[in-house]
C-alpha positions in Angstrom: 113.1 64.3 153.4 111.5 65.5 149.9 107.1 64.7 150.7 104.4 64.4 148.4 101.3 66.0 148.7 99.7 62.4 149.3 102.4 62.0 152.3 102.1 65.7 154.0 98.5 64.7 154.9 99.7 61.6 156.5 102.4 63.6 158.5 100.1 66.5 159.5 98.2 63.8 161.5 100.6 61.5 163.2 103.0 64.2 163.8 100.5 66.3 165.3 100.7 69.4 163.4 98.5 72.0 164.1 99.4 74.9 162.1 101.4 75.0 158.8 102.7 78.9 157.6 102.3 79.1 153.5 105.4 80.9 153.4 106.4 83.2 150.4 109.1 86.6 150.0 108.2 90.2 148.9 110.4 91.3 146.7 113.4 92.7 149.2 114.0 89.1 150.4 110.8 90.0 153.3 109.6 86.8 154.4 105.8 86.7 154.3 103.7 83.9 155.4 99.9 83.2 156.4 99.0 80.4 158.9 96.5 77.3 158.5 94.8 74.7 160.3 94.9 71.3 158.6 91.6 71.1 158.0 92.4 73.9 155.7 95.4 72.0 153.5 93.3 70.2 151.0 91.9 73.4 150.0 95.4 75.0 150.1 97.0 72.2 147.9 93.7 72.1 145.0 92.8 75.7 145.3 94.8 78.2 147.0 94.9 80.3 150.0 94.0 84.0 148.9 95.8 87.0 150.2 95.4 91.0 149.2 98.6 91.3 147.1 97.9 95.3 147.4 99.1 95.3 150.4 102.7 93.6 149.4 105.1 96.9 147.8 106.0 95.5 144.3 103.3 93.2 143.7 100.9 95.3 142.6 97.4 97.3 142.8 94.0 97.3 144.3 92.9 96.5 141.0 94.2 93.0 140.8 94.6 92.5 144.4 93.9 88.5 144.5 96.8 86.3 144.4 97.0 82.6 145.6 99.0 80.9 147.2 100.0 77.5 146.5 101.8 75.1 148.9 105.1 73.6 147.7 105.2 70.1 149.7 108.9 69.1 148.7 109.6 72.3 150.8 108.2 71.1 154.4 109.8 72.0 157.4 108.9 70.9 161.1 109.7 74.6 163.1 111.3 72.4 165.5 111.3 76.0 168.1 107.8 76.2 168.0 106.2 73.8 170.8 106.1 69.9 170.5 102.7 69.4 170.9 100.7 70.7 168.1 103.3 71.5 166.2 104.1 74.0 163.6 105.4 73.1 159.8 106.1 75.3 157.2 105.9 75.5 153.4 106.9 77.9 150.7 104.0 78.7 147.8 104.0 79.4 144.8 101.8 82.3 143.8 99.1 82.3 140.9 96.6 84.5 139.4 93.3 83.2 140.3 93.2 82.2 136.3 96.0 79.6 137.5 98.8 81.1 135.5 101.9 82.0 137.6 102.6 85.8 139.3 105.2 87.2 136.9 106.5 88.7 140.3 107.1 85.8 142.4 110.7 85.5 143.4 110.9 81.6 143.6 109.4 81.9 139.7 111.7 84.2 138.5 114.6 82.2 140.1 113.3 78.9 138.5 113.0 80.3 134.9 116.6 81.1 135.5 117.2 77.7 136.3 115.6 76.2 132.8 117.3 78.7 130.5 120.7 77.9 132.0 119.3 74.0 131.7 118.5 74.6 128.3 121.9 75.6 127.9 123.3 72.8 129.6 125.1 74.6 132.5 124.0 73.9 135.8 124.6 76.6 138.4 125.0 76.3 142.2 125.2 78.4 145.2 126.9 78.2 148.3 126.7 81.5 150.8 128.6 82.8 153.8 126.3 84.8 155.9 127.3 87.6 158.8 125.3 88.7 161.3 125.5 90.1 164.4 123.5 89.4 167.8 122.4 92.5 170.0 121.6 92.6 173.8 117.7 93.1 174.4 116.5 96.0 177.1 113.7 94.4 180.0 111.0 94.9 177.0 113.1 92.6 174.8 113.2 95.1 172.1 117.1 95.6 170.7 120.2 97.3 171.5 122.8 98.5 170.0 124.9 96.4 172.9 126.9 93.9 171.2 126.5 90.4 172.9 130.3 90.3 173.4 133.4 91.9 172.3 135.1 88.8 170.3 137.1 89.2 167.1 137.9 87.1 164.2 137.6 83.3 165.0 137.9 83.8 168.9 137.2 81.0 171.3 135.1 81.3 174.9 135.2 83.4 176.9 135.8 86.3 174.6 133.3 84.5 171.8 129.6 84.2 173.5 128.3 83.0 170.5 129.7 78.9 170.0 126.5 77.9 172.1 124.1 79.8 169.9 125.6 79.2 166.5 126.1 75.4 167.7 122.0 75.4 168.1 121.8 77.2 164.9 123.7 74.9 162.9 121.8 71.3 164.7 118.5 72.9 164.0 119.4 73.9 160.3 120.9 69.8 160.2 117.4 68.9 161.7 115.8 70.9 158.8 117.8 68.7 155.9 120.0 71.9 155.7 123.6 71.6 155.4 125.9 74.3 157.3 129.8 73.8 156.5 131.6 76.1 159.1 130.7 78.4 161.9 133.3 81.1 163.6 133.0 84.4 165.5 133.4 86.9 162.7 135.6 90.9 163.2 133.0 92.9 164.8 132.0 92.2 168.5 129.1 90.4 168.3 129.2 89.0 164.6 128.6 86.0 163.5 129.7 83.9 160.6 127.8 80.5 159.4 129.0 78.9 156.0 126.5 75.9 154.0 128.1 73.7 151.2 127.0 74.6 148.2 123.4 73.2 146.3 121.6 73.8 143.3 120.5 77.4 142.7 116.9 76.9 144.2 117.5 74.7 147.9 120.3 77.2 148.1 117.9 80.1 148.0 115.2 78.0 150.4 117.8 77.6 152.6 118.8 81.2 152.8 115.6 82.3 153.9 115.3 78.8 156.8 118.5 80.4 157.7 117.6 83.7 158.7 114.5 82.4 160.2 116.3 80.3 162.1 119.1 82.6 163.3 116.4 84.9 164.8 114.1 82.5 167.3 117.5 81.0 168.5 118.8 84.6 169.4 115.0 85.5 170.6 115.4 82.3 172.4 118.5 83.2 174.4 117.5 86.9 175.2 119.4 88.4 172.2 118.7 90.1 168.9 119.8 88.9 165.3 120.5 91.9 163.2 121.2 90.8 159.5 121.2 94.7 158.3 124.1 95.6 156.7 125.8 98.1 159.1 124.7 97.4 162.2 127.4 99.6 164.2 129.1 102.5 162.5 133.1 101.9 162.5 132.4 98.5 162.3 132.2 95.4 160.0 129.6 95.1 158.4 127.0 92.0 157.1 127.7 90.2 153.8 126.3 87.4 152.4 129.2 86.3 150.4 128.2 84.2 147.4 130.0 81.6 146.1 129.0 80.2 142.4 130.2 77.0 140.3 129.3 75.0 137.5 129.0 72.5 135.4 128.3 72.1 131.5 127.3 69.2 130.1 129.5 69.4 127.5 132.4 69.2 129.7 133.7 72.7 129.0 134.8 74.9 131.4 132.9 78.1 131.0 133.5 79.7 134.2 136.0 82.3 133.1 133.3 83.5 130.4 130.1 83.5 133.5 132.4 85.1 135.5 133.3 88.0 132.9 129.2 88.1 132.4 128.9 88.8 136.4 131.2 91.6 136.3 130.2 92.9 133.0 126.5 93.2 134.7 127.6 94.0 138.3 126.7 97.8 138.7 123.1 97.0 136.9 122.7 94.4 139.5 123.6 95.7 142.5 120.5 97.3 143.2 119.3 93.7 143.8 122.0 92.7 145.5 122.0 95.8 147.7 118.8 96.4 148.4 119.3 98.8 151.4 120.8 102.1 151.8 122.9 101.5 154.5 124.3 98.5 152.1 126.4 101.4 150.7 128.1 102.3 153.9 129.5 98.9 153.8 130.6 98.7 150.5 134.0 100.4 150.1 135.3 99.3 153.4 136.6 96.2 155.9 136.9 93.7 153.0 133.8 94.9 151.2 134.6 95.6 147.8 134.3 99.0 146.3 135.9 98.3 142.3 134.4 96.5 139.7 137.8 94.1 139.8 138.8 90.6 140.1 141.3 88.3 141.3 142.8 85.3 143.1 142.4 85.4 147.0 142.5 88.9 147.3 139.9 89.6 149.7 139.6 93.0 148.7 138.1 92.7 145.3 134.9 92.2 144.0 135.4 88.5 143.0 137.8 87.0 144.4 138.9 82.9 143.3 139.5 81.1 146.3 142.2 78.6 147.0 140.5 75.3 146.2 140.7 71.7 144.7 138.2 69.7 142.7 134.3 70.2 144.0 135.5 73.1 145.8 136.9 75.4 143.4 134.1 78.1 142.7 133.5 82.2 142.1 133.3 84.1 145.0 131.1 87.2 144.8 131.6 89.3 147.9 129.7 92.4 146.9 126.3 91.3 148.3 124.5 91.8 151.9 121.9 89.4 153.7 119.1 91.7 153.2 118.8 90.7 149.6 116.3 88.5 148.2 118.1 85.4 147.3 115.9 84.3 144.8 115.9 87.3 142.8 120.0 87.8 143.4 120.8 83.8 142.5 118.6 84.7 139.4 120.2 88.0 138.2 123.8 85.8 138.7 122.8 83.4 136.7 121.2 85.5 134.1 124.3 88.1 134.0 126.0 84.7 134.0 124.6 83.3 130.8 125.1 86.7 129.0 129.3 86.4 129.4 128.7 82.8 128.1 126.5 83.4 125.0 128.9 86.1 124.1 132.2 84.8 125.1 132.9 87.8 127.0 136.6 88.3 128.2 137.5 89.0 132.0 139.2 91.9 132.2 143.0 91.5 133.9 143.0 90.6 137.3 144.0 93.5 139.7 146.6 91.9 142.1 146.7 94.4 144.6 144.8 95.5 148.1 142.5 97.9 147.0 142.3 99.2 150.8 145.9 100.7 150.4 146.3 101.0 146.8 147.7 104.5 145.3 144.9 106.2 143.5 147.0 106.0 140.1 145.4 102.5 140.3 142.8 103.4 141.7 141.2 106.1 140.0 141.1 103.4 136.9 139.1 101.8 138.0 135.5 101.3 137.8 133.4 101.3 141.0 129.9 99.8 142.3 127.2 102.1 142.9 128.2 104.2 145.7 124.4 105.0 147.0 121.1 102.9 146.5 119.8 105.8 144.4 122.8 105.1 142.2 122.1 102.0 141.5 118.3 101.9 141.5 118.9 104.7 138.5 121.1 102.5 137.0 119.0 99.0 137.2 115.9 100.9 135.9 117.6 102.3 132.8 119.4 98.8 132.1 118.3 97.1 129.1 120.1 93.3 130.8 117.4 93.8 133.7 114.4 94.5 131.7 115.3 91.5 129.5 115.2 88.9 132.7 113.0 90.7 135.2 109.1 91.1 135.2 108.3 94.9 135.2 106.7 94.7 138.6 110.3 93.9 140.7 111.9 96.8 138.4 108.7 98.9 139.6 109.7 98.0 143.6 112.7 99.8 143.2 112.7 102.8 145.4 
């Protein structure tokens, strides 16, 4: 359900709510949040809740330290694993100068400029991920393992797959929280985790990536167990992607996809640092169905973009370069952005490369262009790009390590 700000006051009291999180992301996809009382809410909603921005890598100095943050009430969410008296709701903020103008370095911002210049375009982008993770054994302090919770492979069923209970309370509390999840399945490494959602519009897709890996942690915390989103958890294993899967619609009627598409790869290596924000990102890349070439083509799960086989509503991009650590809004933005570029040029895919890149001879190979093989790589290459300092504030490009 989409509230007003006249209608959250009205649920705060009859629902007895007792604390609501202003929730908000640094920019690596950290989720950050301070927590109110209602009496508090008014003054939230008119005003702002202040916070030391200093203290938050990439947005900024001690010299302009006071951001606000505003609450976003189409965004509530009951925290339905908190308790159920006094509950807890949550809402994520935009963030303002204390002059009211917007923070230039707030990732829901940057995502929704991206939004209105593909609007003003008339292309309409959406966003449907595949997320990985795996869930970890705790020791008697409850701090993580490296024990996997069981020793399942691809799509096994119980007793070898301990997950179906967990990802089954995953996905009704996500339903619960308006959030869609299409599939669920035990993924190749023992322990990992797969949990699809239909697709949305660039924004709720983004909200909902962050619910989800809020949601993915208390239920493992609540069964004992540890949700690791990182992107290599366990060497010689698979690793965590957050496959993302793009389609759109023009109002003209066109069918510009091959032309966004060719935008996404021509931009791919000056992206990546956003889209791989971690250095252990790089040890998956290259490996187990992560892509290591700048290539393209239909089905083939060992490229970069692959097109899936699908009909009508389904048919879509599928971008399987990027981990879960990333900040969505910032990586949905760069797509679209990167996106809009192939379109406004009419950029040209190159030819689709219809081989496994796993086994390939390095005569076709060694043609081949690759993704950034280390973070330094392709932090090096996103600071020196001229595509990200057209489309991101200098303060993300700053964050970089």
């Amino acid at each position: 359900m989409i509230y007003t700000a006249e209608e959250i006051f009205d649920f705060i009291e009859q629902e007895d709510v007792k604390f609501i999180r202003l929730a908000f992301c640094d920019p690596k996809g950290r989720q950050k949040n301070i927590s109110i009382m209602p009496p508090e809410l008014k003054r939230a909603f008119e005003d702002g809740i202040s916070f030391d921005a200093s203290a938050i890598r990439g947005f900024g100095g001690e010299e302009r330290s006071d951001l606000l943050l505003f609450p976003i009430p189409s965004t509530l969410n009951v925290l339905s694993w908190r308790p159920s008296h006094g509950k807890v709701v949550r809402m994520f903020c935009d963030i303002r100068y204390p002059d009211g103008t917007p923070f230039e370095a707030d990732s829901r911002y940057i995502l929704s400029k991206a939004v209105e210049a593909a609007r003003a375009k008339g292309v309409t982008v959406s966003f449907g991920s595949e997320f990985e993770f795996y869930l970890f054994k705790t020791d008697e302090n409850g701090y993580p393992t490296s024990i996997p919770f069981d020793r399942g492979g691809y799509m096994d069923v119980a007793p070898e797959d301990k997950g179906e209970n967990i990802r089954r309370e995953i996905c009704l509390t996500l339903i619960d929280m308006g959030i869609r999840p299409e599939s669920s399945h035990h993924e190749e490494g023992p322990g990992q985790n797969e949990i699809d959602f239909r697709f949305s519009d660039a924004m709720s897709a983004a909200d909902n990536a962050v619910n989800f890996v809020t949601v993915v942690k208390a239920a493992a915390m609540h069964n004992g167990l540890y949700a690791d989103f990182s992107p290599k958890p366990l060497p010689g294993e698979s690793g965590n992607g957050m496959h993302v899967n793009i389609s759109l619609s023009c109002r003209d009627g066109v069918d510009r996809t091959p032309e966004f598409m060719a935008g996404i790869i021509a931009h791919i290596r000056e992206m990546t640092a956003f889209l791989n924000n971690r250095p252990e990102s790089y040890l998956r890349l290259g490996e187990m169905k992560a892509p290591r070439y700048v290539t393209w083509s239909p089905e083939n799960r060992s490229q970069l973009i692959r097109i899936p086989a699908a009909k009508g509503e389904y048919r879509r991009i599928e971008l399987r370069s990027p981990d879960p650590c990333a900040n969505p809004y910032i990586a949905y933005a760069m797509l679209i952005y990167a996106g809009l570029d192939g379109i406004d040029r009419h950029m040209k895919c190159p030819d689709p490369v219809n081989v496994n890149l796993y086994t390939a001879d390095k005569s076709i190979t060694s043609a081949l262009e690759k993704l950034p093989e280390s973070l330094e790589e392709a932090d090096e290459l996103a600071k020196r790009s001229e595509f990200v300092r057209s489309v991101l504030p200098e303060k993300i490009i700053e964050s970089l390590n």
